[in-house]
TORKOL-4160 file (C-alpha; in steps of 0.2 Angstrom, whole numbers, padded with zeros to 4 digits, m for minus):
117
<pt num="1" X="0400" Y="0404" Z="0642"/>
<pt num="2" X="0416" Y="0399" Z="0649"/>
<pt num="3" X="0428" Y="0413" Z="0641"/>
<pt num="4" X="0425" Y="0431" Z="0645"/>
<pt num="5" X="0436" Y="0444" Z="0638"/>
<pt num="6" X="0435" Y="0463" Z="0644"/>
<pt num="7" X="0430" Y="0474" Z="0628"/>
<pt num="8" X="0439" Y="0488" Z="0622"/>
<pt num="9" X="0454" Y="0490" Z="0633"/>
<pt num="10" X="0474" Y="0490" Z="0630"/>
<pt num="11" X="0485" Y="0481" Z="0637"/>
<pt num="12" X="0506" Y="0481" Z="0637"/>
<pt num="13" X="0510" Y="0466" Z="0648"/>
<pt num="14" X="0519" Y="0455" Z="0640"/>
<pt num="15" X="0518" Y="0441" Z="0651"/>
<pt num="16" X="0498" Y="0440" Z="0650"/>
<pt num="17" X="0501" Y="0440" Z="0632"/>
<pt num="18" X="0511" Y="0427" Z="0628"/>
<pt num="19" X="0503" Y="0416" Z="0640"/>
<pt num="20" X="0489" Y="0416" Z="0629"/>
<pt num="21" X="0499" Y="0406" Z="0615"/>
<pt num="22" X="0509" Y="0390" Z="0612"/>
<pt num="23" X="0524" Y="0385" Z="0599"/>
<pt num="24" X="0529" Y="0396" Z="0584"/>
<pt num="25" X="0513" Y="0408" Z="0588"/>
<pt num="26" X="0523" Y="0411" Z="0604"/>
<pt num="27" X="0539" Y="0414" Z="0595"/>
<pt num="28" X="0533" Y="0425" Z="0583"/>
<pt num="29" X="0525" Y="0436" Z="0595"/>
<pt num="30" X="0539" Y="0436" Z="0607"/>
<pt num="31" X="0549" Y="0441" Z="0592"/>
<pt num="32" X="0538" Y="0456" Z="0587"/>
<pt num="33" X="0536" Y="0461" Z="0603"/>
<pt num="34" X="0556" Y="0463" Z="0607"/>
<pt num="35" X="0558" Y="0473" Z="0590"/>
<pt num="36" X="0545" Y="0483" Z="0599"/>
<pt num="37" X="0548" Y="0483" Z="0618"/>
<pt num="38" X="0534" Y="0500" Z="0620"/>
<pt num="39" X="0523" Y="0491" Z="0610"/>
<pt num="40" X="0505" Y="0494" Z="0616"/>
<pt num="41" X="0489" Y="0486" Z="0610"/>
<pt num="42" X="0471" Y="0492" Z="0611"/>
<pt num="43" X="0456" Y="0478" Z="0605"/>
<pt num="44" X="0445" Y="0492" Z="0598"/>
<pt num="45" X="0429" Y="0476" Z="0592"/>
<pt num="46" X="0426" Y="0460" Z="0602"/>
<pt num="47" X="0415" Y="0448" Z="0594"/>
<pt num="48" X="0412" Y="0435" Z="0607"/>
<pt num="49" X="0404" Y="0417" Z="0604"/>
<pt num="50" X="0406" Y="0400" Z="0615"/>
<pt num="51" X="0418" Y="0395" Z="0604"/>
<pt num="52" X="0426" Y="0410" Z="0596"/>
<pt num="53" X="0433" Y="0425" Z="0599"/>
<pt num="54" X="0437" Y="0438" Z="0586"/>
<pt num="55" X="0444" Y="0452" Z="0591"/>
<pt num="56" X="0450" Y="0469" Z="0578"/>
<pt num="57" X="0465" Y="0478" Z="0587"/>
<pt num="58" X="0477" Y="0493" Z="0582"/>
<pt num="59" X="0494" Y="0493" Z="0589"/>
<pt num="60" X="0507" Y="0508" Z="0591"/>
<pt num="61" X="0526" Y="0504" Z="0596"/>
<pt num="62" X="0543" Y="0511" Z="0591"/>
<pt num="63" X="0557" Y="0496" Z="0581"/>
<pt num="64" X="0570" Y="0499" Z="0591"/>
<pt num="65" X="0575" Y="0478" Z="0591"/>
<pt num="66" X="0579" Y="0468" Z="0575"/>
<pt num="67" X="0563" Y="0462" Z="0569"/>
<pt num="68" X="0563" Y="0441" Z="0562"/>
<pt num="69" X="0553" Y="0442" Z="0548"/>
<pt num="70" X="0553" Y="0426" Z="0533"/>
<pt num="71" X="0565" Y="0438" Z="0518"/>
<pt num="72" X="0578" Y="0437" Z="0535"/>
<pt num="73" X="0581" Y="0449" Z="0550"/>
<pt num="74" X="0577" Y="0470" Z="0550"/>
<pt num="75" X="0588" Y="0479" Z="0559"/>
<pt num="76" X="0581" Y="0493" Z="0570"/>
<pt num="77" X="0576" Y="0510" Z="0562"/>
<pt num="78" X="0571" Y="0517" Z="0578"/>
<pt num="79" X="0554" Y="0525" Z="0572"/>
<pt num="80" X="0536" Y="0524" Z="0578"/>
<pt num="81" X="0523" Y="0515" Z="0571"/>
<pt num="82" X="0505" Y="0521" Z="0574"/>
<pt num="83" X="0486" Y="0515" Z="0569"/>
<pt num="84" X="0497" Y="0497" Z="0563"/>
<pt num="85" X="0480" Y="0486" Z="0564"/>
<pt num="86" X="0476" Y="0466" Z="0565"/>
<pt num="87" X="0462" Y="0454" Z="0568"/>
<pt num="88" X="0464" Y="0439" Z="0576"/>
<pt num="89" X="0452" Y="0423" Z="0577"/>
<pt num="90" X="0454" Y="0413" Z="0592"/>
<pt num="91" X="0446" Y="0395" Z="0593"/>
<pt num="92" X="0441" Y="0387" Z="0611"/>
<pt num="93" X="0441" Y="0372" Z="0618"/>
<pt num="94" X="0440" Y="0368" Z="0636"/>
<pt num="95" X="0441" Y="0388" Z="0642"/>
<pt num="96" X="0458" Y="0388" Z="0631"/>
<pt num="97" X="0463" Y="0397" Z="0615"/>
<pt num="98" X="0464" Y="0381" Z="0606"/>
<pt num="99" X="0470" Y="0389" Z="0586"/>
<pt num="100" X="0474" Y="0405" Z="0582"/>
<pt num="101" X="0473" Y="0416" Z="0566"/>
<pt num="102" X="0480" Y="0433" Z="0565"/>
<pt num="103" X="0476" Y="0445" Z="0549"/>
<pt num="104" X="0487" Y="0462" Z="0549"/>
<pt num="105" X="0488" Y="0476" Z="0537"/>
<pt num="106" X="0509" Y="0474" Z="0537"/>
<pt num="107" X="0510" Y="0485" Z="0522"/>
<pt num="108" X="0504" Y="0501" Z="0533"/>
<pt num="109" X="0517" Y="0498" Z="0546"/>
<pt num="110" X="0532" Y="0494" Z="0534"/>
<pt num="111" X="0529" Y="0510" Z="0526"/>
<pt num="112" X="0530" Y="0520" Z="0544"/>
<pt num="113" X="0547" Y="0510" Z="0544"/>
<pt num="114" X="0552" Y="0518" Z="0527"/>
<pt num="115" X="0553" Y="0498" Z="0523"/>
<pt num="116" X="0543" Y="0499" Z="0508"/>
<pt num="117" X="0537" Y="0514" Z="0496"/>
């Protein structure tokens, strides 16, 4: 297998993060993480195949930066978001994360940010 991921750890550096990701996926996350700059992300599953990985993560952060979202821009609110959760598929090819698909509960975090009822 030529792509290892250490299970069950968190991470907060940015730059390993985004290194991880190409075009508008590289965007987007720079953009959630500057609304976010605390943001911290623990993999708490890792599923793990030659040409997949899955992994299901939680995240916790405080939206202190306007956050780009497709209805147009959020301004800060300033409060924490805890237990916000996503799974991502990666796809490899040649030791490289190759597509991308990410799956988050957004409705849980929107509500921590008083966005939604």
């Amino acid at each position: 297998m030529g792509f290892m991921i250490e299970t069950l750890y968190t991470f907060r550096a940015k730059t390993v993060l985004l290194g991880q990701y190409r075009g508008a996926a590289k965007s987007d996350l720079a953009s959630q993480w500057d609304s976010r700059p605390d943001l911290t992300v623990t993999i708490t599953n890792q599923v793990v195949t030659d040409d997949q990985v899955v992994n299901e993560c939680v995240w916790r952060g405080t939206h202190t930066g306007p956050l780009q979202s497709p209805a147009g821009e959020i301004p800060p609110t300033g409060k924490p978001v805890t237990g916000g959760r996503f799974c991502e598929v990666w796809e490899i090819q040649g030791g490289q994360i190759a597509r991308l698909r990410n799956y988050q509960d957004v409705s849980t975090w929107l509500r921590q940010l008083g966005l939604v009822p």
